[in-house]
TIDOLO-907141 format. One record per residue: residue in three letters; residue number from 1; x, y, z of N, C-alpha, C in turn. Coordinates in steps of 0.05 Angstrom, whole numbers, m for minus. Example, Ala and Ser with C-alpha at 12.3 -4.5 7.8 and 13.67 -1.06 7.14 Angstrom:
# residues 2
VODO|ALA|1|264|m114|156|246|m90|156|264|m66|156
VODO|SER|2|257|m45|142|273|m21|143|258|1|157
END
This chain:
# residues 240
VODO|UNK|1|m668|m205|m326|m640|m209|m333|m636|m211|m364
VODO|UNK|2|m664|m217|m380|m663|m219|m406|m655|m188|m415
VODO|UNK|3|m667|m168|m411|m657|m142|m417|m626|m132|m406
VODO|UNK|4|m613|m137|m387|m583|m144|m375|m571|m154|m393
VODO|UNK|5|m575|m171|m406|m561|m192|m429|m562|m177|m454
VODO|UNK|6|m586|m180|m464|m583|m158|m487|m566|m132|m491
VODO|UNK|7|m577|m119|m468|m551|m92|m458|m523|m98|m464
VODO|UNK|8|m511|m118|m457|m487|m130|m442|m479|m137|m474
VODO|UNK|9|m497|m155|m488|m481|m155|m515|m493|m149|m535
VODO|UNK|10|m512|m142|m536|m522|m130|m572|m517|m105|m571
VODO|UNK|11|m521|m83|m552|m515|m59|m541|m485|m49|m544
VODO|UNK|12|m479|m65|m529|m448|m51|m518|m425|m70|m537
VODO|UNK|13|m438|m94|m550|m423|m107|m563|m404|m131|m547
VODO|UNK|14|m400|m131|m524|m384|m138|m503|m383|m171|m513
VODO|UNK|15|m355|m185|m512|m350|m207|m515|m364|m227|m487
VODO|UNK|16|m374|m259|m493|m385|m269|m471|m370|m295|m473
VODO|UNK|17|m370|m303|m445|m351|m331|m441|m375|m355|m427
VODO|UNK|18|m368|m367|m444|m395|m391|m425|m382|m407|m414
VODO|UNK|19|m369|m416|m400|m355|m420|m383|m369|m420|m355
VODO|UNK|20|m377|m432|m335|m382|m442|m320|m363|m429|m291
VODO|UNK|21|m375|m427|m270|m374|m403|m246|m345|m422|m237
VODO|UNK|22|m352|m454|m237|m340|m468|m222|m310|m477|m248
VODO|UNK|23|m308|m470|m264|m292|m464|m284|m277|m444|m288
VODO|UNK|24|m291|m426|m271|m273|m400|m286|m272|m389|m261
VODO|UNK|25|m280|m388|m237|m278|m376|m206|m260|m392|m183
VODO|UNK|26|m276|m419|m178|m273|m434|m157|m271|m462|m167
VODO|UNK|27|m242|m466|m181|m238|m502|m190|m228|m507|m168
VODO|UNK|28|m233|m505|m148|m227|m527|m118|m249|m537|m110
VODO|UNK|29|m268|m534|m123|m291|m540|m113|m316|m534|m133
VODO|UNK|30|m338|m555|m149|m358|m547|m160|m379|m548|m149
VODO|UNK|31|m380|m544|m126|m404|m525|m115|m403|m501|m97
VODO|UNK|32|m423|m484|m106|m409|m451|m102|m407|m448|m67
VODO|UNK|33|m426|m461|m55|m424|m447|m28|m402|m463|m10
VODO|UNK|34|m403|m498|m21|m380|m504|m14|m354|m496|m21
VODO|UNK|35|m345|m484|m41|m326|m472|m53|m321|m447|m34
VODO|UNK|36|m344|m423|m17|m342|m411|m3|m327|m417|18
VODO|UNK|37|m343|m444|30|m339|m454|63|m311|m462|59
VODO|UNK|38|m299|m462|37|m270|m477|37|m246|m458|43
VODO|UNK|39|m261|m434|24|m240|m406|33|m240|m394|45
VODO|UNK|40|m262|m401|67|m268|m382|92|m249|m389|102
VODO|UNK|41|m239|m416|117|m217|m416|136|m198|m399|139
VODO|UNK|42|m185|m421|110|m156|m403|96|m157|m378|95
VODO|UNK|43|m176|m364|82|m179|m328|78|m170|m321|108
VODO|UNK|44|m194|m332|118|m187|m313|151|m160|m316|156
VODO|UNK|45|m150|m339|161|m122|m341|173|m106|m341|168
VODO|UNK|46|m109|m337|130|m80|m316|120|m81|m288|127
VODO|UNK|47|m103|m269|133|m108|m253|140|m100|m236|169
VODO|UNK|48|m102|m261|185|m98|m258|208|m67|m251|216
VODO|UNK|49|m57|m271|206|m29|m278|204|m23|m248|191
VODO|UNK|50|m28|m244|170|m15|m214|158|m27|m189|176
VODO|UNK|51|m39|m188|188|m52|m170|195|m45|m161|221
VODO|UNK|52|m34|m184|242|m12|m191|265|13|m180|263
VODO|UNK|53|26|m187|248|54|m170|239|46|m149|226
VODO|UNK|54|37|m141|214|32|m117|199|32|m93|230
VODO|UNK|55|15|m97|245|m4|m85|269|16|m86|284
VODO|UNK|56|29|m107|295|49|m109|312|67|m100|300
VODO|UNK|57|93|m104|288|116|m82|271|103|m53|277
VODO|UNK|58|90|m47|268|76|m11|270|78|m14|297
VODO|UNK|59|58|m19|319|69|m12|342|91|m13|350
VODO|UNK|60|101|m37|355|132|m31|370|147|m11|353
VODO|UNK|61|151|m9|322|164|11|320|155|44|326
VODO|UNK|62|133|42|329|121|76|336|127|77|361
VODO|UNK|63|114|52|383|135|67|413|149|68|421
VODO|UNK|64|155|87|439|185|93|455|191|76|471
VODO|UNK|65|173|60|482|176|37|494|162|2|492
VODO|UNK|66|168|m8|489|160|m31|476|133|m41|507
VODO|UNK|67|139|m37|526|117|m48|550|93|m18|553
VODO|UNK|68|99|m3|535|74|13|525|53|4|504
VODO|UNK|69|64|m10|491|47|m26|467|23|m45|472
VODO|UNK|70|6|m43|461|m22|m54|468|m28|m72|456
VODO|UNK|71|m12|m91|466|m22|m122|453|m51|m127|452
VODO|UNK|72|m72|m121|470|m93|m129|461|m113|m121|441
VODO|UNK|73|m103|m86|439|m115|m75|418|m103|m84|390
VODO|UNK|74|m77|m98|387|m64|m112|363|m80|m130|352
VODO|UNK|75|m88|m142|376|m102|m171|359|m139|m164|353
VODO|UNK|76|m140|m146|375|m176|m147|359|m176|m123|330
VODO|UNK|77|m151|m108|333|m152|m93|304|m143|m114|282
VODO|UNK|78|m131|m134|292|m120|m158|274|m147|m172|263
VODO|UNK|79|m157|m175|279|m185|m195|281|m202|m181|262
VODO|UNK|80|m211|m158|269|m227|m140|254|m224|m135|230
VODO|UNK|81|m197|m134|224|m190|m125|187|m190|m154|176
VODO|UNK|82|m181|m176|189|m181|m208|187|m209|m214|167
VODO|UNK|83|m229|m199|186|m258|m207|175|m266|m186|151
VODO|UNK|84|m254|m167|160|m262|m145|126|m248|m156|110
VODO|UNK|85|m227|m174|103|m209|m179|79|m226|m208|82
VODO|UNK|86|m233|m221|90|m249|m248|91|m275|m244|77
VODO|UNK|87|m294|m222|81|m312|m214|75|m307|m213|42
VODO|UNK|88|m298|m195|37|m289|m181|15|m285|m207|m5
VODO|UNK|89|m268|m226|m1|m263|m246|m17|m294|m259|m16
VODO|UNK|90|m312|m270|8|m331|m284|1|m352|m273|m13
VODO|UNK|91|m360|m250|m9|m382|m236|m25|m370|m232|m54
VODO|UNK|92|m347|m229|m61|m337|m228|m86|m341|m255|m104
VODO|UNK|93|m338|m282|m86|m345|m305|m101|m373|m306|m102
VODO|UNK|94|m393|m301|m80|m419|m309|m83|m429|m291|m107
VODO|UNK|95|m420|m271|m108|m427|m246|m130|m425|m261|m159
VODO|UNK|96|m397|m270|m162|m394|m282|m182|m408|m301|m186
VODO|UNK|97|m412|m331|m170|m429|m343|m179|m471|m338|m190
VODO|UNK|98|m471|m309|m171|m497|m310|m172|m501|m294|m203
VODO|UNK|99|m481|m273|m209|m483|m265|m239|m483|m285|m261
VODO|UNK|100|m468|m298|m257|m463|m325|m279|m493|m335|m285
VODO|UNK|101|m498|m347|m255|m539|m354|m259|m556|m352|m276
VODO|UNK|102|m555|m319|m263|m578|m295|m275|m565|m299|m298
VODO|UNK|103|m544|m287|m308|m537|m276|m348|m532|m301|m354
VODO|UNK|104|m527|m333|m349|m515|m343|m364|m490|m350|m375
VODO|UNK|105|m478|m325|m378|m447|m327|m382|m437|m313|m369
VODO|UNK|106|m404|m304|m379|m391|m285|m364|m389|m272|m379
VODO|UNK|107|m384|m243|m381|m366|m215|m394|m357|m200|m375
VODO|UNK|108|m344|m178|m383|m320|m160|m377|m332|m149|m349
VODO|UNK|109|m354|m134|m349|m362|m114|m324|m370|m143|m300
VODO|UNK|110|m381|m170|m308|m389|m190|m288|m368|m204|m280
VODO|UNK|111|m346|m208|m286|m324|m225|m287|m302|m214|m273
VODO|UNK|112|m315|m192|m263|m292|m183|m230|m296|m141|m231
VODO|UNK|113|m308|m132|m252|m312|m104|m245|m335|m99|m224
VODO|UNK|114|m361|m100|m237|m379|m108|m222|m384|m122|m189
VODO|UNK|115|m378|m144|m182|m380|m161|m167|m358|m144|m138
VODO|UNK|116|m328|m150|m155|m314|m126|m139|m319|m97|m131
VODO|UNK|117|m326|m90|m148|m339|m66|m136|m358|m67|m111
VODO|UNK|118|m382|m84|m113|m401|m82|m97|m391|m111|m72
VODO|UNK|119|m362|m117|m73|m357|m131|m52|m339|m113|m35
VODO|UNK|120|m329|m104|m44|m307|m74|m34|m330|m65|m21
VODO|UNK|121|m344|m50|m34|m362|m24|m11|m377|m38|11
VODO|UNK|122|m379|m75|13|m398|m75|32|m380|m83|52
VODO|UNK|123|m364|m92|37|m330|m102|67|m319|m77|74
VODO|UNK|124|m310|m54|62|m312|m38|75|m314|m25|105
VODO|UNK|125|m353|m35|110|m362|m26|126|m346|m39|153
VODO|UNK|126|m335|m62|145|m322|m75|174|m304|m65|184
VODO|UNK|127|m286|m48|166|m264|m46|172|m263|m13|181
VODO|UNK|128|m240|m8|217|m244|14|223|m240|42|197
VODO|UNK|129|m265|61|212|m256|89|201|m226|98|198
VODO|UNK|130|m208|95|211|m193|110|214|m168|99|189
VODO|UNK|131|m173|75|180|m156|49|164|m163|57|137
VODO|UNK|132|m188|69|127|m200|61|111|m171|86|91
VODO|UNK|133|m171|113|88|m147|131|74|m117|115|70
VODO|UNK|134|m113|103|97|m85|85|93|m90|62|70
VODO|UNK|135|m114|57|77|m113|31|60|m130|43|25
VODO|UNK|136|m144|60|19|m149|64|m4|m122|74|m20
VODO|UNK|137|m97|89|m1|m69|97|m12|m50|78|m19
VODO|UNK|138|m61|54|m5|m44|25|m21|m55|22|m35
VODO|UNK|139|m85|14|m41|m97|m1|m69|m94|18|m92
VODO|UNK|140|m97|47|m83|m93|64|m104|m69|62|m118
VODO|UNK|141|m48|57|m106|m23|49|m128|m19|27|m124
VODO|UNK|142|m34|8|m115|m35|m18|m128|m46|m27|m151
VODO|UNK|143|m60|m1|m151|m88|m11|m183|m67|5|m199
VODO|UNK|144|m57|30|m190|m41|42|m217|m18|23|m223
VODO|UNK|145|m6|8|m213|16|m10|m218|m3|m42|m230
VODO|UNK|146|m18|m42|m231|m40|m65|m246|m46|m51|m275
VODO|UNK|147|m57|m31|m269|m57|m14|m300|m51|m14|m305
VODO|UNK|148|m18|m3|m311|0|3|m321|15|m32|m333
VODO|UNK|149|15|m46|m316|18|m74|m332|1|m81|m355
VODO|UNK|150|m19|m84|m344|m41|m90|m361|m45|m78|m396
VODO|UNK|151|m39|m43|m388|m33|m29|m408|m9|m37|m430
VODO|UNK|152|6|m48|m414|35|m49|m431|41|m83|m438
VODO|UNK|153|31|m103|m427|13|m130|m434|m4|m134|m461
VODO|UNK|154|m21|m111|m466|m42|m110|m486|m27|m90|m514
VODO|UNK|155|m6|m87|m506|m5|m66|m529|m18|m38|m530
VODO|UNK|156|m20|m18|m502|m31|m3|m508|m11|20|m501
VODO|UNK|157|15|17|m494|33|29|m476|62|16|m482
VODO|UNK|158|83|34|m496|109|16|m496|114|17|m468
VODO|UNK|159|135|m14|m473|148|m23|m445|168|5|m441
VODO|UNK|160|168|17|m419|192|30|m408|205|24|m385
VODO|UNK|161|229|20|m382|247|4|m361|247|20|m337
VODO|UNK|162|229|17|m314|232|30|m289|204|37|m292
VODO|UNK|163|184|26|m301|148|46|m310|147|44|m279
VODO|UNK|164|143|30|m267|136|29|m245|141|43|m220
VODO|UNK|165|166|48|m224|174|65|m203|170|95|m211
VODO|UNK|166|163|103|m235|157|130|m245|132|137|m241
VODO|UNK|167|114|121|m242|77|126|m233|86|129|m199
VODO|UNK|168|100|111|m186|100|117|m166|108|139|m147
VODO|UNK|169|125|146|m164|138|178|m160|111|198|m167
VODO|UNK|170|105|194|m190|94|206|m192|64|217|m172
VODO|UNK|171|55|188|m168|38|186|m135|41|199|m111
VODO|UNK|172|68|194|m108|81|211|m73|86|229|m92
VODO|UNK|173|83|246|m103|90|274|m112|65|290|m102
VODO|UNK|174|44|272|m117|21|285|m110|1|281|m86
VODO|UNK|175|15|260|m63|13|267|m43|12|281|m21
VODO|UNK|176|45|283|m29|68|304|m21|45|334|m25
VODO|UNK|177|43|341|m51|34|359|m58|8|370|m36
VODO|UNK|178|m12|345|m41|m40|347|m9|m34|350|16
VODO|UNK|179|m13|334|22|m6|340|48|8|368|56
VODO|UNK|180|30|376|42|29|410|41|7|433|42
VODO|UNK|181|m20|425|17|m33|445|22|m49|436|40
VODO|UNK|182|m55|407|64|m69|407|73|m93|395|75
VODO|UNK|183|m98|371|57|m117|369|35|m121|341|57
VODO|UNK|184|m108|323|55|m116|303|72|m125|301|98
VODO|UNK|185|m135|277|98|m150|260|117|m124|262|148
VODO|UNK|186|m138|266|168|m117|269|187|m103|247|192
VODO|UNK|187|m112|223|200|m95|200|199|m79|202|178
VODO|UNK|188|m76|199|160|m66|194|125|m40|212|137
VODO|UNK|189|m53|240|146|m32|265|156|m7|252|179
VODO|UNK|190|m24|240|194|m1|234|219|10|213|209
VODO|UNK|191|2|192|193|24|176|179|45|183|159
VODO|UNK|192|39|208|147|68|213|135|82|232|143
VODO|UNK|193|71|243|174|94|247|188|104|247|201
VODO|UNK|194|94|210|212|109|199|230|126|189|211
VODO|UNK|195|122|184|191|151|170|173|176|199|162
VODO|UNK|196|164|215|164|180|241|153|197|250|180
VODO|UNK|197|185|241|200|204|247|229|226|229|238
VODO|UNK|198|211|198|222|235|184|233|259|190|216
VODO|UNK|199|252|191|185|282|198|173|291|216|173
VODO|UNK|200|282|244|188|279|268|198|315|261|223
VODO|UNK|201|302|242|240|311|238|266|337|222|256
VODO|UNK|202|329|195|231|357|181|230|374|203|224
VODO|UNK|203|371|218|204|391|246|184|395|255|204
VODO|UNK|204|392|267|230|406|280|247|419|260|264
VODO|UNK|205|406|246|262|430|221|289|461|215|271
VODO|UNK|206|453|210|246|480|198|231|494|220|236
VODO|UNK|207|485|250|225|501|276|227|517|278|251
VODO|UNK|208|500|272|275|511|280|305|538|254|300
VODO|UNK|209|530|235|292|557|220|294|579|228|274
VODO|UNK|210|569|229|259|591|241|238|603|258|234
VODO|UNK|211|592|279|242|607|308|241|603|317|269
VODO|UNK|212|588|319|290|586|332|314|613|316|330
VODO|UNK|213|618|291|331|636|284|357|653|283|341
VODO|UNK|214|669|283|315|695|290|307|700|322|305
VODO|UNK|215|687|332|309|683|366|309|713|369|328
VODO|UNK|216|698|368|348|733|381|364|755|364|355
VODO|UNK|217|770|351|349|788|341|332|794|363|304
VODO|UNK|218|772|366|292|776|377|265|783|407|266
VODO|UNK|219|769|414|296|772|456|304|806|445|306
VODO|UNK|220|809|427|325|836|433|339|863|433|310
VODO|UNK|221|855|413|293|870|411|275|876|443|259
VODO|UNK|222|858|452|253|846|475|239|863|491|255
VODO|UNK|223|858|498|279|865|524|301|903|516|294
VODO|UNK|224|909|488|305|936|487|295|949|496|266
VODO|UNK|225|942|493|247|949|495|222|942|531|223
VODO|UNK|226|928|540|225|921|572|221|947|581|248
VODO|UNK|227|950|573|265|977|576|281|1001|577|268
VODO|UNK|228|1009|548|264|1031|544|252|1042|567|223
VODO|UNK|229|1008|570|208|1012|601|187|1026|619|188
VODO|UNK|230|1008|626|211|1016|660|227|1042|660|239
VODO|UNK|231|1064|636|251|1077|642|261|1105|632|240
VODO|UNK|232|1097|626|216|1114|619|188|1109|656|175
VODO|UNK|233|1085|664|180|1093|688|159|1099|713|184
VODO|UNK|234|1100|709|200|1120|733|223|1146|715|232
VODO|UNK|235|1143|706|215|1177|695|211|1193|707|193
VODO|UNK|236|1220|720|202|1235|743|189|1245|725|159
VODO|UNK|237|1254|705|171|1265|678|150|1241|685|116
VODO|UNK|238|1214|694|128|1205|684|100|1202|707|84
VODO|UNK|239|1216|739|97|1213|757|75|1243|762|62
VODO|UNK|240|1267|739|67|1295|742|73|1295|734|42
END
């Protein structure tokens, strides 16, 4: 770890915080594994809780019938991502505390690049195949909407009014763009166009109400007035 350290700041120059795991990670607690056992509960069962409605909303609104919906596959897909987002948070603390250890202090790559990184890829593994495109398309403009703060926080980026919604345009553009030529992940595929069908479906339902059932009203008006024309200009009165 003595050569890690050296790297970390005579090398790369990198600022170091001595600061303490239970100082700078987990002040609910100064000891690390109890500090774990504390956020296990909670983690899971905010997890759960979001992961329940999240799962449930999507089904009922995707089927046609609500006693088609598979409540039991809700809750063990609930359960399952419950423990990948549970995961994810505990290996990210134990990471952190165990770097602090070894180097001594904290810096930039140990103090959440690092640790996150290698807590992401192993939580991951819990969570189904088929989740994993949906869910890298949220974090992916979640991190670009973190950047983009961060950037304009530090002085590296003037503030512009609406930044946020313009990266994000700019995101579904280039979605948009993959999904045209084809480029994505098939799930990823059938989710944007089950969302492209429903507003597909509302735009023709409003239409059918709005213009389809006042339609005969509007011919008949029309047919009368083009009547009433024709029988004003074969009227002798109007060449008199």
């Amino acid at each position: 770890m003595g050569v890690l350290s050296k790297f970390l700041v005579d090398i790369l120059g990198l600022r170091v915080n001595k600061a303490t795991c239970y100082e700078m990670m987990h002040t609910w607690n100064p000891n690390c594994y109890g500090a774990i056992v504390d956020s296990l509960w909670d983690g899971w069962l905010f997890s759960l809780k979001t992961y329940i409605i999240f799962y449930g909303l999507t089904s009922i609104f995707s089927a046609k019938n609500i006693r088609q919906v598979h409540w039991r596959k809700i809750l063990i897909d609930s359960i399952r991502s419950s423990f990948f987002l549970t995961a994810n948070l505990i290996i990210f603390l134990w990471l952190s505390c165990q770097l602090r250890k070894m180097l001594g202090f904290f810096t930039v790559p140990t103090l959440g690049l690092m640790n996150g990184i290698i807590s992401a890829l192993l939580a991951i593994l819990i969570e189904n195949r088929r989740r994993r495109p949906l869910l890298a398309l949220y974090l992916t403009n979640l991190a670009s909407e973190t950047a983009y703060h961060q950037l304009v926080n530090h002085g590296y980026l003037k503030y512009i009014p609406n930044g946020v919604v313009i990266i994000f345009g700019f995101g579904l553009a280039g979605l948009l763009h993959l999904y045209y030529k084809d480029k994505l992940h098939t799930s990823l595929r059938k989710s944007i166009e089950y969302v492209l069908f429903v507003q597909w479906t509302f735009h023709i339902s409003v239409l059918n109400v709005v213009v389809a059932e006042p339609m005969h009203g509007v011919l008949r008006d029309v047919c009368c007035n083009i009547a009433t024309v024709i029988s004003q200009v074969q009227s002798p009165s109007v060449f008199s």
